[in-house]
C-alpha positions as CSV (number, residue, x, y, z in Angstrom):
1,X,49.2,62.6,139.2
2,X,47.6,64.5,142.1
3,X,51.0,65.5,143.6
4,X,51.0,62.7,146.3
5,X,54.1,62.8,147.5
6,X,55.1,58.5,147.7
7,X,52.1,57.1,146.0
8,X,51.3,56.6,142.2
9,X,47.7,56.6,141.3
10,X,48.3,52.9,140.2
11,X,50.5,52.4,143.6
12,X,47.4,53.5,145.9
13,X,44.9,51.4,143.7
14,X,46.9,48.5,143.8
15,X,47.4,48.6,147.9
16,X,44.1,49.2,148.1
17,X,43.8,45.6,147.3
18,X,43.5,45.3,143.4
19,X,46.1,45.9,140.5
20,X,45.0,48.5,138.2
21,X,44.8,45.8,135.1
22,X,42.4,43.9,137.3
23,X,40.4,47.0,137.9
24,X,40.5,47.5,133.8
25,X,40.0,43.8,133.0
26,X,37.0,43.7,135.9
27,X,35.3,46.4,133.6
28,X,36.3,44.7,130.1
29,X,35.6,41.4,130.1
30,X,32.2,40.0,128.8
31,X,31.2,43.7,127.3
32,X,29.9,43.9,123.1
33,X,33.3,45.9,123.0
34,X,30.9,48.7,121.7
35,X,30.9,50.5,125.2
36,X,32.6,54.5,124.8
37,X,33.1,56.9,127.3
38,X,32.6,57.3,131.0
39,X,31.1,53.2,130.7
40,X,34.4,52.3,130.6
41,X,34.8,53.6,134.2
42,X,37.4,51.4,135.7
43,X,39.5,50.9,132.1
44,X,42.9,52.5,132.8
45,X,42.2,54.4,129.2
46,X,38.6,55.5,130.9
47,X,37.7,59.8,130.7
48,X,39.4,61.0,133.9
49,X,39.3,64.3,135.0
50,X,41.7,67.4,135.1
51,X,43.3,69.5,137.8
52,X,40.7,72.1,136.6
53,X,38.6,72.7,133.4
54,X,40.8,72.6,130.4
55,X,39.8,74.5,127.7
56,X,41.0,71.7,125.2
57,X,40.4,68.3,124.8
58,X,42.5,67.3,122.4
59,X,45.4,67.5,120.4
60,X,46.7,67.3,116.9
61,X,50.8,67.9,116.7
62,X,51.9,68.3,113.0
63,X,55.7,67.8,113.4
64,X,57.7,69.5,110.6
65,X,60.9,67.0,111.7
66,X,64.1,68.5,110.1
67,X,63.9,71.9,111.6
68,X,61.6,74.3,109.6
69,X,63.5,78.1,109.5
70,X,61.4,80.3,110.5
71,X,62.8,83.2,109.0
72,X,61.3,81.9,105.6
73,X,57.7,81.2,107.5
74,X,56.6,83.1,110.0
75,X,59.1,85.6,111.3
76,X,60.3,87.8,108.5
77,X,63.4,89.7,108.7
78,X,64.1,92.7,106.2
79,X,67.6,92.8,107.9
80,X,68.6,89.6,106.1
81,X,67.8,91.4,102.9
82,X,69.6,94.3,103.6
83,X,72.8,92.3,105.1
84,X,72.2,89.6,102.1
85,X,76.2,88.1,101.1
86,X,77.3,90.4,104.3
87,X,78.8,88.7,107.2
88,X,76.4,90.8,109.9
89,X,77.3,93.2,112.7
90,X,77.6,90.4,115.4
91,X,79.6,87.8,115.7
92,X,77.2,84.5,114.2
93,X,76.2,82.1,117.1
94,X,77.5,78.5,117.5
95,X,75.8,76.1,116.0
96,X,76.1,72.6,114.5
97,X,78.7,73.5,111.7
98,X,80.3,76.4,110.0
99,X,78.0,79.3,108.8
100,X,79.1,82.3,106.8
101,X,77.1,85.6,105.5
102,X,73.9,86.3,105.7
103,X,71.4,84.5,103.7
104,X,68.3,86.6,102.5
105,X,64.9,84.7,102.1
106,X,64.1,83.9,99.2
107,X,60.2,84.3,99.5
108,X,57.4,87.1,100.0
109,X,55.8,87.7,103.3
110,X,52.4,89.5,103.1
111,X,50.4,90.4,106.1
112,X,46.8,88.6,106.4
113,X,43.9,88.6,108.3
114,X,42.6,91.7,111.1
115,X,45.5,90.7,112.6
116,X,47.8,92.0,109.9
117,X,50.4,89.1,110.6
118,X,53.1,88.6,107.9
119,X,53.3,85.0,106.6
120,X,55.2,83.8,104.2
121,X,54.1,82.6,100.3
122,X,54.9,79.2,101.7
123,X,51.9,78.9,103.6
124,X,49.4,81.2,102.5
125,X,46.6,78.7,103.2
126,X,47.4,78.3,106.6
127,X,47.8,82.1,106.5
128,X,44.1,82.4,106.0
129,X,43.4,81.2,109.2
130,X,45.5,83.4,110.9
131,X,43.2,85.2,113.2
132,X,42.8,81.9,115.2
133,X,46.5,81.0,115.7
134,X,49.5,82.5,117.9
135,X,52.8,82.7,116.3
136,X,55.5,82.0,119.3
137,X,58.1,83.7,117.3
138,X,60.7,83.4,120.6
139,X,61.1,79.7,121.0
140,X,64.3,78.0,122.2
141,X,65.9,74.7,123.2
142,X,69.4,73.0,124.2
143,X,71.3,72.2,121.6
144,X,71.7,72.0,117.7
145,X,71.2,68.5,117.1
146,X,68.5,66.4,116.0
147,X,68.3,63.3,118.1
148,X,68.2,65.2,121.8
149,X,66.2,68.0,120.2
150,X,63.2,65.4,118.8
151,X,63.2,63.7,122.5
152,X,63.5,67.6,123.9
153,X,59.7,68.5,122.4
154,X,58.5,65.5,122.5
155,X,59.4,64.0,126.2
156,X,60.4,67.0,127.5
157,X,64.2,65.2,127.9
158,X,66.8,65.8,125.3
159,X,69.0,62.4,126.8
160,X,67.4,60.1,128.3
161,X,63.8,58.3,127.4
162,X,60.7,60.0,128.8
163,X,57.3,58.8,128.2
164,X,56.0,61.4,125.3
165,X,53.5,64.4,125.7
166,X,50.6,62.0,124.2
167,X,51.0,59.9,127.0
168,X,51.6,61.9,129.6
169,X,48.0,62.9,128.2
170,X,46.2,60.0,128.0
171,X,47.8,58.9,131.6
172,X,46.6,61.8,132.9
173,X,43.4,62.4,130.9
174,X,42.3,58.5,129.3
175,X,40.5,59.1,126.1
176,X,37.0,59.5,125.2
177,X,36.4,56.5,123.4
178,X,37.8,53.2,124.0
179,X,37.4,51.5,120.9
180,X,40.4,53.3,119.5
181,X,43.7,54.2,120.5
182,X,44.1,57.6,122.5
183,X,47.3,58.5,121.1
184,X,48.2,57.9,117.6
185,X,51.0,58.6,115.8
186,X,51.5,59.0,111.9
187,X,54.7,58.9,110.1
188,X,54.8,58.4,105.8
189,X,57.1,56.0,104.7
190,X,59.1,55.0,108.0
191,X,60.0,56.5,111.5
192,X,61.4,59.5,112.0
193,X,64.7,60.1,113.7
194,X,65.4,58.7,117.5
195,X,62.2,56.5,116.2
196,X,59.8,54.7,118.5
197,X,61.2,56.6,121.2
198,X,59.1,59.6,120.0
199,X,56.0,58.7,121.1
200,X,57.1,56.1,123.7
201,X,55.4,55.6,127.1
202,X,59.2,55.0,128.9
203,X,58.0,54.4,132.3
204,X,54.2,54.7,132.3
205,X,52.4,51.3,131.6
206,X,52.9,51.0,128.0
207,X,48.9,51.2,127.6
208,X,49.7,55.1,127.4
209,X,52.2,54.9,124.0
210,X,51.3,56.0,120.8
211,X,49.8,53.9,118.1
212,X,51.9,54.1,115.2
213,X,50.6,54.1,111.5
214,X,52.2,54.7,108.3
215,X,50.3,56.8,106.1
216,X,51.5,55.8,103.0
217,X,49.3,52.8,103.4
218,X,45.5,54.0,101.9
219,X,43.2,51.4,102.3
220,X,42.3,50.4,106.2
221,X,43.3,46.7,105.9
222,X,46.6,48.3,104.8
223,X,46.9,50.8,107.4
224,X,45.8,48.5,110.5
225,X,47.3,44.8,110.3
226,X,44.5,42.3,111.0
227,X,41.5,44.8,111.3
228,X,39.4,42.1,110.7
229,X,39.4,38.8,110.8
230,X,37.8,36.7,108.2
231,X,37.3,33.0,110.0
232,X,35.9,34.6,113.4
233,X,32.5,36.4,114.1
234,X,32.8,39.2,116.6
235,X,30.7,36.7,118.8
236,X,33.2,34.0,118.6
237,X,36.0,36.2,118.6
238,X,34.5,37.1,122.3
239,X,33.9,34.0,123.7
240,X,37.6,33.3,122.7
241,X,39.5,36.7,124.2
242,X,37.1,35.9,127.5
243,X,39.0,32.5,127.6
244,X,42.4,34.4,127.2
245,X,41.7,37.0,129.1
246,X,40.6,34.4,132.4
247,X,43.9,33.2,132.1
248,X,45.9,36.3,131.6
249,X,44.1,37.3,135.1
250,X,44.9,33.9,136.6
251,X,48.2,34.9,135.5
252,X,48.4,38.4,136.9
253,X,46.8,37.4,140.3
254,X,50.1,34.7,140.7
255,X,52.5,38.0,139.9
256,X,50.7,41.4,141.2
257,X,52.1,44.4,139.7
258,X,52.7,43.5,136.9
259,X,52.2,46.6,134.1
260,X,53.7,44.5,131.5
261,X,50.8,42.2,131.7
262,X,48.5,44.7,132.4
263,X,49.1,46.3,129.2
264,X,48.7,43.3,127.3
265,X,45.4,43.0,128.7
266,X,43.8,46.2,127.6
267,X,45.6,46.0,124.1
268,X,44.0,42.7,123.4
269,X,41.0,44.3,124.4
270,X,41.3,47.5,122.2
271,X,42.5,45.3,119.0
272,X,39.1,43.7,119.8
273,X,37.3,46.6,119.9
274,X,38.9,48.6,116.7
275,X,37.5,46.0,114.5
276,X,34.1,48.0,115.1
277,X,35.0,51.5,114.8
278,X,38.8,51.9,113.6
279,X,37.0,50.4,110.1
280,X,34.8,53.6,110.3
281,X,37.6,56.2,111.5
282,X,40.0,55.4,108.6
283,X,37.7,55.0,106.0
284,X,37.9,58.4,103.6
285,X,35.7,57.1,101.4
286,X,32.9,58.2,103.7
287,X,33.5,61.9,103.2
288,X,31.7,63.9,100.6
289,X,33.4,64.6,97.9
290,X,33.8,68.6,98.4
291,X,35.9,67.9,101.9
292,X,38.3,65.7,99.6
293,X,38.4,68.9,97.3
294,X,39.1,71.3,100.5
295,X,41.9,69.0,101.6
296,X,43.6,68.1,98.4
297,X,45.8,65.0,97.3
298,X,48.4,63.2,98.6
299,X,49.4,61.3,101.9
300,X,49.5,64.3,104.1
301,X,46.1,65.6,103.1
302,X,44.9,61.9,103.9
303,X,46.8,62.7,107.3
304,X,44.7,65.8,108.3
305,X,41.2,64.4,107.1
306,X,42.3,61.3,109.3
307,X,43.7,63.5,112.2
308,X,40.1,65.4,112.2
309,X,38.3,62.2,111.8
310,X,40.0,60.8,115.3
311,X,39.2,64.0,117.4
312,X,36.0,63.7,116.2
313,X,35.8,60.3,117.7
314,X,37.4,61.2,121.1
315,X,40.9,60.2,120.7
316,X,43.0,62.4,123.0
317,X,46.3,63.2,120.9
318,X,47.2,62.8,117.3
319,X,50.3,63.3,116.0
320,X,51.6,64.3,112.1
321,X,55.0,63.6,110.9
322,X,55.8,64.9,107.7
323,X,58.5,61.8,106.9
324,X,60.6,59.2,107.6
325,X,63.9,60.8,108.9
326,X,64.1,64.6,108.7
327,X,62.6,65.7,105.4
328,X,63.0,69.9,106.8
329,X,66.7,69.5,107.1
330,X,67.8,71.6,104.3
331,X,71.4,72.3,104.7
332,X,71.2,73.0,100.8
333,X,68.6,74.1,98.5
334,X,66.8,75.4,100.8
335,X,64.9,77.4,98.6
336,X,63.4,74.1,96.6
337,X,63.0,72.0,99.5
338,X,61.1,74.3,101.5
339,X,59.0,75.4,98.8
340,X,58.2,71.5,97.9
341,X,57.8,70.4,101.6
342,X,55.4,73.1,102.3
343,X,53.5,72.2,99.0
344,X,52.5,69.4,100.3
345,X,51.3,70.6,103.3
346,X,50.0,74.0,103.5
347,X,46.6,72.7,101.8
348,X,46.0,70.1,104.1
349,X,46.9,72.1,107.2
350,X,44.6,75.2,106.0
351,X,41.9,72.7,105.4
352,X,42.2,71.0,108.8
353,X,42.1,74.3,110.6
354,X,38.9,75.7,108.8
355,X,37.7,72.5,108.9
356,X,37.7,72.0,113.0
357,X,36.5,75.5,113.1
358,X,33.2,75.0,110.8
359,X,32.4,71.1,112.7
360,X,32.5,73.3,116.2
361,X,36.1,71.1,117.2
362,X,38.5,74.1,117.0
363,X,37.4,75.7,120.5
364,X,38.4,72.0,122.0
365,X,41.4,70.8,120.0
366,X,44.6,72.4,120.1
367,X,46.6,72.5,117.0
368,X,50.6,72.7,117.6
369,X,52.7,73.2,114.2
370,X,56.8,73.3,114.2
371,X,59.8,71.6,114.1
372,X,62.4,70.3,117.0
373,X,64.3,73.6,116.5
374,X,64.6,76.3,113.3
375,X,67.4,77.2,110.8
376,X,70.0,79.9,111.0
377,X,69.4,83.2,109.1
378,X,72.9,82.7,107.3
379,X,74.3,80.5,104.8
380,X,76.2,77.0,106.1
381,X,79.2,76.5,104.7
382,X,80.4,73.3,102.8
383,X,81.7,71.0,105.3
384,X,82.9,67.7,103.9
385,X,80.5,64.3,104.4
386,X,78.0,67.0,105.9
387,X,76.1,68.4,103.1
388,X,76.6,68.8,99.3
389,X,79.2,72.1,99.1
390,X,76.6,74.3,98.1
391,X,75.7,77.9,99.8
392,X,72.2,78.0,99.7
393,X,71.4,76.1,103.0
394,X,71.1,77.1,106.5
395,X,72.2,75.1,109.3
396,X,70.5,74.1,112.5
397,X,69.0,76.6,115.1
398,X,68.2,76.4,118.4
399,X,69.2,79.8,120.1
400,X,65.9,81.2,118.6
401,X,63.0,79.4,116.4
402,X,59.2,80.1,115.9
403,X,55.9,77.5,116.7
404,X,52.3,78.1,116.6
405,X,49.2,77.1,117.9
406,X,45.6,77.7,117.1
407,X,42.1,76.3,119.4
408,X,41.9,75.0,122.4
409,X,42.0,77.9,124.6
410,X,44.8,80.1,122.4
411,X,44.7,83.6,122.2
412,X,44.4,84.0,118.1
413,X,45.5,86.7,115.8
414,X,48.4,87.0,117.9
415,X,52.2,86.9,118.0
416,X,54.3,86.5,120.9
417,X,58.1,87.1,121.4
418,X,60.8,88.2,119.0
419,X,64.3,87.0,117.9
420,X,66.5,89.7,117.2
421,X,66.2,92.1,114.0
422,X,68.2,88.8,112.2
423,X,66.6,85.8,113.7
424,X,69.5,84.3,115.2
425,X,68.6,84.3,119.2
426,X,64.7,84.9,120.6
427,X,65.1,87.8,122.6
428,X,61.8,89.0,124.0
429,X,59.5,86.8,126.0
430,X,61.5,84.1,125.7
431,X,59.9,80.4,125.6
432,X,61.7,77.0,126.3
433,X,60.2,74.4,125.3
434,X,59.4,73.2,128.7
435,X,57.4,76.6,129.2
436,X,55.2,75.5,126.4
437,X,55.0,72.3,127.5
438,X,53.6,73.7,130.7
439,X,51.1,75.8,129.0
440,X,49.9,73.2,126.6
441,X,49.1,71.2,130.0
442,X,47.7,74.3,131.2
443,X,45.4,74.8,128.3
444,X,44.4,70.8,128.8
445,X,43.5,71.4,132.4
446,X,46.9,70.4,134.4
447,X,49.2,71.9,136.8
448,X,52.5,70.7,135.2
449,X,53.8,70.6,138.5
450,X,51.0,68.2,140.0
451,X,50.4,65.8,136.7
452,X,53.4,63.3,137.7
453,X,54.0,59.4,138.2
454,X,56.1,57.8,141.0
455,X,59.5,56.0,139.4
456,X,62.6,54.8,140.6
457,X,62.3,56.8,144.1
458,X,61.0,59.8,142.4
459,X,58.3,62.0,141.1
460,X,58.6,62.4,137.1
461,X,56.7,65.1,135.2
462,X,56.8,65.6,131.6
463,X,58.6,69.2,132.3
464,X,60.7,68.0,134.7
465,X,61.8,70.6,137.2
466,X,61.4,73.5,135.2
467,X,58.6,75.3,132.8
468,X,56.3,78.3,133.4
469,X,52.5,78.8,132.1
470,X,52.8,81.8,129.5
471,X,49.4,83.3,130.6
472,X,50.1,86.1,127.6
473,X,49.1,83.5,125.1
474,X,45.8,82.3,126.4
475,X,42.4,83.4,125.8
């Protein structure tokens, strides 16, 4: 983590004489399991510090999986109206499948804010809050598919499996309170596509994955499996996991490194402990009634009340799917499928972002909204077995796509880079997604370059051996 050149952090603690699960069990065992924060000193999830003062502390991810188009959200182009059913002056990039003519968008853009940024009718609540987010209208990746795209933004590796951005935070920051997870991930109905792998720890000790939940489930003993248990006081409960955790130590000290085991040790410990507070955390009952109103109905304003609720509560890095599979991969009817998908969202989302800002959590939590990659600004063309012969889709684009952020350390009210005057490639200030990898580290108090872990003979880093800080975007 600290850019030693042959030792891990949990190498040099565990040839300084003790395994890091020892360390973390040393600290754990005989506690009320109603300890949070720096207490937790020696837990491998304990607060650690940064390269240098981040500016955020946290991070909510809402994942539009599918590919949101830009062009319809927030990068208009008037070109596309004026070249609408025309195949345009250039020849039309490679992507997935066949595209033909250019395909206007179907919805108004107005400008909002002091900022005078254009946004489209789609998400006119989010628009509101424009003055505290930068649009990144110049975002690219490697290719036009979905599976190495996902593992792209989230692992920062489009082919093999990488331990995910929330663990890559939470191994390099812990989380501020250890009676929940540090990184949670929510998905409605299922998993998205590539799955588990999506917020995956890969090679770090698997304490450092994400927690999945699906939201579809309301009530807490639905959401969590076994939140409480109904024969056993807390008391007992104790005295029991201090039996099973002796002999999972006896255990360890016969192996030594051993970060399966390890892991098993903390998680019994945090299941323990999220019988006290996860209860509390998912519980929406226990917001007035005019925050319920702000936020809305439906599973993915539960999602953001919940995602504000966690950041509240010190967990490092929450994560919003909108659905199982890829719900934002219109290839046809675009038009309906956008407008329905951001329906459901743009309440919640608006809501989420004044809300953080009026609780005093926006300075410290950075918001990141997108997709994997965006849509091309012309029409796909029927291709048998991949979509339903219609002309009113686009197909998948990664030459040039648009993400934003707001908090944490963002320059708001601002837009940077361009695709060109159709939307097909980004153009100016160009950003890879491992450039904004490397600045969402930045903005979290991390030299990309420094924050790595020692595997198979080599340094890994979440960006790998690329990525460079866009200072442009932050405050």
């Amino acid at each position: 983590m600290n850019g030693l050149p042959y030792l891990s952090r949990r190498d040099m603690l565990q040839r300084s004489g003790q395994g890091l699960g020892m360390l973390g069990l040393a600290s754990l065992l005989g506690e009320s399991g109603t300890a949070r924060g720096a207490s937790e000193s020696r837990s491998p999830m304990a607060p650690k510090a940064s390269h240098f003062p981040g500016k955020a502390k946290h991070v909510i991810h809402i994942f539009c999986n599918g590919g949101p188009s830009h062009v319809d959200t927030f990068d208009p182009k008037p070109k596309l109206t004026e070249w609408a059913g025309k195949e345009l002056p250039m020849e039309n990039l490679k992507t997935e499948r066949k595209t033909g003519a250019a395909l206007a968008s179907p919805y108004e853009f107005r400008q909002y804010g002091e900022s005078g940024i254009p946004v489209s009718e789609l998400f006119k609540n989010v628009a509101e809050s424009i003055d505290d987010i930068c649009v990144v209208r110049s975002m690219h990746a490697d290719v036009p598919n979905h599976e190495p795209s996902l593992m792209l933004m989230n692992c920062g590796d489009g082919r093999l499996i990488r331990p995910s951005f929330g663990s890559w935070l939470t191994y390099g920051l812990g989380t501020e309170n250890q009676n929940l997870p540090g990184f949670i991930a929510m998905c409605p109905g299922g998993y998205p596509i590539t799955e588990t792998a999506n917020w995956r720890s890969a090679f770090l000790p698997g304490v450092y994955q994400g927690t999945y939940l699906d939201t579809n489930r309301k009530g807490v003993d639905e959401l969590i499996s076994n939140i409480r248990n109904e024969q056993l006081s807390l008391e007992q409960q104790r005295h029991q996991l201090n039996f099973v955790q002796e002999l999972n130590r006896q255990h360890l000290s016969e192996r030594g490194h051993d970060p399966k085991l390890e892991s098993r040790i903390h998680s019994l410990e945090l299941a323990y402990r999220m019988q006290i507070e996860a209860s509390d955390a998912f519980d929406l009952s226990r917001e007035p009634e005019h925050i319920h109103q702000m936020y809305g109905e439906g599973v993915h304003a539960r999602q953001c009340l919940m995602a504000r609720r966690l950041v509240e509560r010190g967990v490092r890095f929450v994560q919003l799917w909108h659905g199982a599979g890829q719900p934002w991969d219109n290839h046809d009817d675009l038009e309906q499928n956008h407008r329905r998908l951001a329906g459901q969202l743009d309440q919640p989302l608006g809501a989420l972002l004044k809300d953080l800002k009026q609780r005093g959590l926006l300075d410290e939590t950075l918001v990141l909204w997108g997709g994997e990659f965006g849509r091309t600004p012309v029409v796909e063309l029927p291709t048998p077995g991949a979509n339903q012969g219609k002309q009113n889709g686009r197909d998948h684009n990664h030459h040039g796509f648009t993400v934003w952020m707001a908090g944490g350390g963002v320059k708001g009210g601002t837009v940077y880079g361009a695709t060109d005057e159709f939307g097909f490639r980004a153009v100016e200030n160009r950003v890879h997604v491992h450039d904004l990898h490397a600045t969402m580290l930045h903005l979290l108090g991390f030299d990309h370059e420094r924050l790595t872990y020692r595997y198979s003979g080599r340094d890994f880093r979440l960006t790998d051996v690329h990525g460079h800080v866009v200072e442009d975007i932050i405050a």
